[in-house]
C-alpha positions in Angstrom: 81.7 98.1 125.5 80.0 101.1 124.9 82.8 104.2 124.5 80.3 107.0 123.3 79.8 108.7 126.9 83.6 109.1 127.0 84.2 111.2 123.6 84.1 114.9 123.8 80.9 117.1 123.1 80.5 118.7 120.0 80.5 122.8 121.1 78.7 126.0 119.1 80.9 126.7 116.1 83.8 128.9 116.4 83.4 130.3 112.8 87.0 129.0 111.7 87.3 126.4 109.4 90.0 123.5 109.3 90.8 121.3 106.1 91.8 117.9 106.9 93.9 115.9 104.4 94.1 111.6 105.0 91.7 109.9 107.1 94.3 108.2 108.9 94.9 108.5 112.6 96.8 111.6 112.7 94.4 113.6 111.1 91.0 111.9 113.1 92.7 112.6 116.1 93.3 116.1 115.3 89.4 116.6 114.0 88.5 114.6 117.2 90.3 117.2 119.1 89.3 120.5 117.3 85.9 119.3 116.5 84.6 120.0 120.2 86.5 123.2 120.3 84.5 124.1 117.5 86.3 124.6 114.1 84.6 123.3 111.9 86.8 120.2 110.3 86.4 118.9 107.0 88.5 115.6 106.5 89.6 114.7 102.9 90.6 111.0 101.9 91.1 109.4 98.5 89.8 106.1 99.9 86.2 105.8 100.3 86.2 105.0 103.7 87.9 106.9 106.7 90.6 105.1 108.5 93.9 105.1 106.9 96.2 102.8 107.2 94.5 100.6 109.8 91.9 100.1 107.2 94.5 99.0 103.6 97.5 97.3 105.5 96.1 95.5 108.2 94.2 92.1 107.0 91.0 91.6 107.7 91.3 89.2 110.2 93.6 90.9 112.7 90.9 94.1 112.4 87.8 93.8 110.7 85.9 96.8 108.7 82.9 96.3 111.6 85.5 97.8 114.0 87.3 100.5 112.3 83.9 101.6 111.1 82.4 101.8 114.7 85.9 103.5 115.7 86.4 106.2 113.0 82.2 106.6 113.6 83.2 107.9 117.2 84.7 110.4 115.7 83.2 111.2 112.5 79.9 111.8 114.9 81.6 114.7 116.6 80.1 116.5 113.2 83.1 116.4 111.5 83.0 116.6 107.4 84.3 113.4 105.9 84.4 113.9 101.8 85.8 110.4 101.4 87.3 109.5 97.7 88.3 113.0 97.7 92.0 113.3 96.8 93.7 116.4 97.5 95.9 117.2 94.5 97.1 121.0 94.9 97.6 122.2 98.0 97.7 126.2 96.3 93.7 124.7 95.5 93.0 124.3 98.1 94.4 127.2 99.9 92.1 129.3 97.8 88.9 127.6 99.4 88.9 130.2 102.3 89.9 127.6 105.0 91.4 129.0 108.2 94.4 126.3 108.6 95.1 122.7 107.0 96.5 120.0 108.3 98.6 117.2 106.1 98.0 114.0 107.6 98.8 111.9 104.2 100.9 109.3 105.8 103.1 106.9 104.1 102.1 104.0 103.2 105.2 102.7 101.4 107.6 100.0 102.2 111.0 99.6 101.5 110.9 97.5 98.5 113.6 94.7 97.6 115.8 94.6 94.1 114.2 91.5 92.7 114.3 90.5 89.4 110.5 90.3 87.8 109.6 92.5 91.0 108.6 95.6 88.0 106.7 93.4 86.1 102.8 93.1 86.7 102.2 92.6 90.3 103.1 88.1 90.8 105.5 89.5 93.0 105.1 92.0 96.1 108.5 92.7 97.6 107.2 94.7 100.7 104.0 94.0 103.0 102.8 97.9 102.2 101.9 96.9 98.5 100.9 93.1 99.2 98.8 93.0 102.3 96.0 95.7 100.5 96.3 93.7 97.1 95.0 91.0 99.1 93.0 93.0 101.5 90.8 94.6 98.2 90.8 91.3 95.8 93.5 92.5 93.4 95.2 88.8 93.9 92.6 86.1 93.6 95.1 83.1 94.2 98.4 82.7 96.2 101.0 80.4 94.3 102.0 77.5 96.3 106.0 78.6 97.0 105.6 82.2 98.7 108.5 83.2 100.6 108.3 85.7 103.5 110.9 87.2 104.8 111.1 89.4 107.8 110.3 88.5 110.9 107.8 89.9 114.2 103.9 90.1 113.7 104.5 91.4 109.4 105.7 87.7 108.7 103.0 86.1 110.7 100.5 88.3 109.1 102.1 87.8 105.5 101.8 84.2 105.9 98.4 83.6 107.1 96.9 84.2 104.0 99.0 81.8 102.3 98.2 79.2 105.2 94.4 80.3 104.6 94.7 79.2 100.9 96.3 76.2 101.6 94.3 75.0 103.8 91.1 75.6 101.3 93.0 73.8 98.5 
């Protein structure tokens, strides 16, 4: 379904200028909103790609690229600046680079991670689903061992152990 005729209108430029830092939700929802005022929004991300969270820590196969893309486009089109791969460092910076207000949208993408013994060592073992689920999401784990526990319960443990089930079923 075609949602373009429902975003807002793009409006002459207001002359103030808005930084935007993480490409998650929060801070496309605020460009999507000050964007047809017209400020002038630049969005900064250290991932290439805009879309936050929705894009690193939700497989694949419960949201494909195709759609975030086509989603974050909706906004992005409102002629919003998207520097993507752009990680804001120092906010005193970037206070010096003559924008009118900034908004910190950085989320936190960290889960609450369990004392396991080995759970330090190179990454065989991922003790929450915010550092496994984009390990597996951007090939930095090729193969899933056969014993994987989950633990946890709701729609994270389903989505946890599909991969595993995926592999399984290849092998």
């Amino acid at each position: 379904m075609d949602v373009k005729h429902l975003m807002p209108r793009p409006s002459p430029k207001n002359g103030k200028r808005i930084a935007i830092i993480g490409g998650g939700p929060a801070s496309l929802a605020v460009a999507r909103d000050l964007a047809p005022l017209g400020y002038h929004c630049t969005v900064f991300d250290s991932d290439p790609k805009a879309g936050g969270m929705m894009r690193t820590q939700i497989p694949k196969f419960r949201l494909p690229d195709s759609v975030i893309d086509e989603e974050t486009d909706y906004i992005l089109n409102l002629g919003i600046e998207f520097k993507g791969g752009q990680r804001i460092d120092s906010l005193k910076k970037l206070l010096t680079e003559d924008y009118d207000a900034i908004f910190v949208g950085s989320g936190a993408p960290r889960g609450r991670e369990l004392d396991i013994p080995g759970a330090r060592k190179p990454r065989k073992i991922f003790t929450s689903a915010s550092t496994g689920f984009p390990a597996c999401s951007f090939g930095h784990v090729e193969k899933i061992g056969k014993r994987v526990i989950v633990l946890g319960g709701g729609n994270t443990r389903w989505t946890a152990a599909a991969p595993r089930a995926a592999s399984a079923a290849r092998t």
